[in-house]
N, C-alpha and C positions, 0 to 999 in steps of 0.2 A: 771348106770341107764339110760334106754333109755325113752325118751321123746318123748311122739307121739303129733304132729305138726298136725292139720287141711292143707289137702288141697286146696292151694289158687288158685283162675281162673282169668281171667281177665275178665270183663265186659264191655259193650256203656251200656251208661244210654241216657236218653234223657227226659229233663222237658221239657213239650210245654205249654205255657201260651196263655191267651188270649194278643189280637193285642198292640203292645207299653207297655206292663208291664213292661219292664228294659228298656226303651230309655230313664230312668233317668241315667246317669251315677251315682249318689250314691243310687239307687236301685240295678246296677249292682254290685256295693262294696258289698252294704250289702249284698247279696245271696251270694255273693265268700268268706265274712267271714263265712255267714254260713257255704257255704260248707266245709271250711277249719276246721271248730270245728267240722263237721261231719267228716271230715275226719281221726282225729286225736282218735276219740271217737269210730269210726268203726274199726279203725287199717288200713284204705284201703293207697292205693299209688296210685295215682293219675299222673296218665301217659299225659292227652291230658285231653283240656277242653276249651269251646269256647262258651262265651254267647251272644245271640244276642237281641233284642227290645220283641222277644218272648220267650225266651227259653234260656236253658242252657243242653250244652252237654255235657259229660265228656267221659272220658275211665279208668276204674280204677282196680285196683288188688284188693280182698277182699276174704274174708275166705269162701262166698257163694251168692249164688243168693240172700236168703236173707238179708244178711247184707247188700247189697247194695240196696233192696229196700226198707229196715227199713230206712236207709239214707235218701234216695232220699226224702220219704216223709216225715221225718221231715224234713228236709230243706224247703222242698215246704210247709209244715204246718205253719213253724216257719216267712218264710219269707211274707205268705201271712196274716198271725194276726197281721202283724200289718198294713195290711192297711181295714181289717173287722175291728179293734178296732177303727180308724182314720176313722169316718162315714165322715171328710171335703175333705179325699185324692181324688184328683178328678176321679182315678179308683175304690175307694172305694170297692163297691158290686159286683162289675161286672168281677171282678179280678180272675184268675185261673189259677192252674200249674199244669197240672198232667205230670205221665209220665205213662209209659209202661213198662211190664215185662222187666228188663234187660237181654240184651243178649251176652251170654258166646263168646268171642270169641277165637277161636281154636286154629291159630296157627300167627307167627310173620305176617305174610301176611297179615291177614285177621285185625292184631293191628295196621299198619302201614296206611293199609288202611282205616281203621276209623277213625286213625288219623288224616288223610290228606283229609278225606273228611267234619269234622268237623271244619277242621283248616281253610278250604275254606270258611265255610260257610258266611265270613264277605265279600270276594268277591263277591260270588253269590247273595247276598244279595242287593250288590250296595252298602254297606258301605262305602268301600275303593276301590281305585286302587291298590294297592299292600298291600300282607300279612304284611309285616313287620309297615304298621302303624295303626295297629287294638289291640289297648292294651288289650282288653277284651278276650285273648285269646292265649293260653299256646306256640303257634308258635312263639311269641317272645322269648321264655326262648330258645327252639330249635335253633333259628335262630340268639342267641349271641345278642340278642338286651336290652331283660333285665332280670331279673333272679327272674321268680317267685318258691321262695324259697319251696315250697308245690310241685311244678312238679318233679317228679321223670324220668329221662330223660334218664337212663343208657341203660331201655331195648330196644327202638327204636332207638336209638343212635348204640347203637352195632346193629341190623340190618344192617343198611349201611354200618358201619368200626368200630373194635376196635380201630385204632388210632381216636381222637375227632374232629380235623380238617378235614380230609378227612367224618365222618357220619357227621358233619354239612353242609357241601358243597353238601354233595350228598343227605343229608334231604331235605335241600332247593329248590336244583334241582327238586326232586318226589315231592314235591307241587307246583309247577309251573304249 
């Protein structure tokens, strides 16, 4: 018997919130559990993902454009009731996450490099001085620092080298 599989793509999502929504670090947990229970609930794999005071960004595998913006917006529904239900949270009302149509991306190039323009984002930002001390952000699993167990790492890993020491070295290297 053959079994017909849904073709899957890869997507960038991107939630942009209003200013300081996640410069709680346990606002940032709580969105990254969500997304993780969206992630598991969607079927997606979850390649690169990086949040910052505004927003959160990902890159993920999913069976369609809309599965990942069924996603997206519950996550962003789910993470922002509870600060509409918390009328004392001091963003209270004023709080917002959207995002925008996810967009397909084509080929390993075009993955590697959203990857890496996401994974920047805590540099450009002024967060940090270097990638590797910015926890909110999938470039540690890449980078052997720690292992967020939800990143799926094999397909831009292989980009650079199928041996794993050499695509970590040379990962490291193209975000610089």
């Amino acid at each position: 018997m053959v079994c017909c599989q849904k073709a899957r793509k890869i997507y960038y999502q991107a939630l942009e919130g209003s200013r300081y929504l996640l410069a709680d670090e346990r606002d940032k947990k709580k969105l990254l559990d969500i997304l993780f229970a969206v992630e598991k609930e969607e079927e997606w794999l979850i390649y690169a993902f990086c949040l910052t005071d505004d927003g959160a960004y990902f890159v993920v595998e999913a069976s369609g454009v809309s599965s990942v913006r069924r996603g997206a917006w519950r996550a962003a529904g789910e993470f922002l009731g509870r600060y509409r239900a918390n009328s004392s949270h001091p963003r209270g009302r004023e709080t917002f996450l959207r995002g925008d149509t996810p967009k397909e991306l084509d080929s390993l190039w075009e993955i590697a490099a959203r990857c890496r323009q996401i994974h920047r984002l805590p540099l450009e930002k002024g967060y940090v001085s270097r990638l590797d001390d910015y926890w909110w952000s999938s470039y540690i699993t890449y980078a052997g620092e720690y292992d967020w167990k939800m990143v799926d790492c094999r397909i831009l890993s292989l980009y650079f080298s199928a041996d794993p020491e050499v695509a970590r070295r040379r990962l490291v290297k193209f975000h610089q």
